[in-house]
N, C-alpha and C positions, 0 to 999 in steps of 0.2 A: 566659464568665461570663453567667449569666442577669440578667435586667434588672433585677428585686430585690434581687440579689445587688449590681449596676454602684448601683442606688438607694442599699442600706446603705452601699455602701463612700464613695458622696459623701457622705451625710451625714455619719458618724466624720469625714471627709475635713476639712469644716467644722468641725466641733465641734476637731478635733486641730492642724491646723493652725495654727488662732489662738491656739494655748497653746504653740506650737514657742518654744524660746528665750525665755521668760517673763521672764526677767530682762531685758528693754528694760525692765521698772520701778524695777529696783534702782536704786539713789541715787547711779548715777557716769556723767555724762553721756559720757563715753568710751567707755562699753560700748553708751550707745546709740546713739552715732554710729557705731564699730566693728559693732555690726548694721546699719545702714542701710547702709552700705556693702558687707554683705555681700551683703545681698538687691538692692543696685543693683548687682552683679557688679565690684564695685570691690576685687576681692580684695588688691592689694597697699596700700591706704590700711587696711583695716583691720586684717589681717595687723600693719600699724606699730603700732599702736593696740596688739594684743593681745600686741606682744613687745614695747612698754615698758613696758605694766604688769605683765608676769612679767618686766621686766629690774629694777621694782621695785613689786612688789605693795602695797598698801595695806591687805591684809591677805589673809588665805587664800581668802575667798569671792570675789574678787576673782581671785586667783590661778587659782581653780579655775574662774569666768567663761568668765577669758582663754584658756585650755585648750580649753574647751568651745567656741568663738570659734572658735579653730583646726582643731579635728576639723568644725564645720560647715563651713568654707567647703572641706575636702577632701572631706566628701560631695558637697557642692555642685558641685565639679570633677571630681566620679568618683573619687579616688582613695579606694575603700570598704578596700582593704586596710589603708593607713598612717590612717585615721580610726576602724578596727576596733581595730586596734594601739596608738595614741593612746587611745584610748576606756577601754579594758583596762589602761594602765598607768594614767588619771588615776582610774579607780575603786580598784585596789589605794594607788593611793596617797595619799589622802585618804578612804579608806573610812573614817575615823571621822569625818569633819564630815559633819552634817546636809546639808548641801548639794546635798553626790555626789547625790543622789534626785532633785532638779530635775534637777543636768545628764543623769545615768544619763535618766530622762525626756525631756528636750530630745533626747538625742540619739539615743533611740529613734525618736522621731517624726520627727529630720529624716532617719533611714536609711528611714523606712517613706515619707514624704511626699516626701521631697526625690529619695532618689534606688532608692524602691519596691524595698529590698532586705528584705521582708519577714521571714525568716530572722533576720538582723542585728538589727532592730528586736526582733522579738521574745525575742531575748536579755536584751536591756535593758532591756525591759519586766520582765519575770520578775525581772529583778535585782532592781527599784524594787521588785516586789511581794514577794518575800524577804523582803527587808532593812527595807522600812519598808511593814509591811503597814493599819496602820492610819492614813498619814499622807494627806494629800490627792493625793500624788503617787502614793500604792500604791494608791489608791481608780481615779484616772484611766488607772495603767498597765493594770488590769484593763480597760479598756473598750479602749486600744491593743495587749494582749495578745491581745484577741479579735479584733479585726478583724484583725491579723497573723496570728493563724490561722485565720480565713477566706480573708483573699488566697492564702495558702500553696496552699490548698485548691485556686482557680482558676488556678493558675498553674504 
């Protein structure tokens, strides 16, 4: 990869990265403690966290969070097959709530970031930009679409 090329890909790098898993703002301190855990590699404290709240959701966006909670921390561990799998059933299965588009997003970026399965990523990307092309998540998947296929390119 040429040095301009290694240049653009840190900057997307930065710009994406800080947008991974967005919802540490949503309004349920559970979820954001369930990510710190994640990212402090505390996988079985948060894993608890994200199967009591699908053992009783507080409501769907919530539900779909805790989903998305669980497909990161299996990027995060390698397992890209069962977090592609996952990934794929939590979009068919709440493809009517607005949401799917963050997480679809989210979890674009932690397959591209997290565990540089650009392919994968770029799936997800395309999805977001589909499905909700005018929304601020299809505005930003265009710029994660791009730079996944640029990696594609060098790789």
């Amino acid at each position: 990869m040429s040095k301009k090329m290694i240049y653009i890909s840190f900057i997307l790098s930065a710009v994406f990265s800080s947008e991974i898993f967005a919802y540490a703002t949503y309004a349920m301190p559970e979820l954001d403690q369930a990510l710190n855990y994640v990212y402090e590699d505390r996988f079985e404290q948060a894993e608890a966290i994200y199967n009591s709240l699908l053992a009783n959701p507080p409501d769907q966006e919530a539900e779909i969070l805790a989903h998305s909670g669980l497909i990161l921390i299996d990027i995060r561990q390698g397992n890209i097959t069962t977090a592609k799998t996952t990934a794929d059933a939590l979009i068919a299965d709440y493809s009517s709530n607005e949401i799917v588009s963050a997480a679809a997003f989210d979890i674009a970026n932690a397959f591209l970031v997290e565990a540089e399965q650009t392919h994968e990523a770029g799936q997800y990307f395309h999805y977001v930009i589909d499905n909700w092309p005018d929304s601020e998540d299809g505005f930003s998947a265009r710029f994660g679409a791009m730079r996944s296929s640029v990696l594609l390119q060098f790789n």
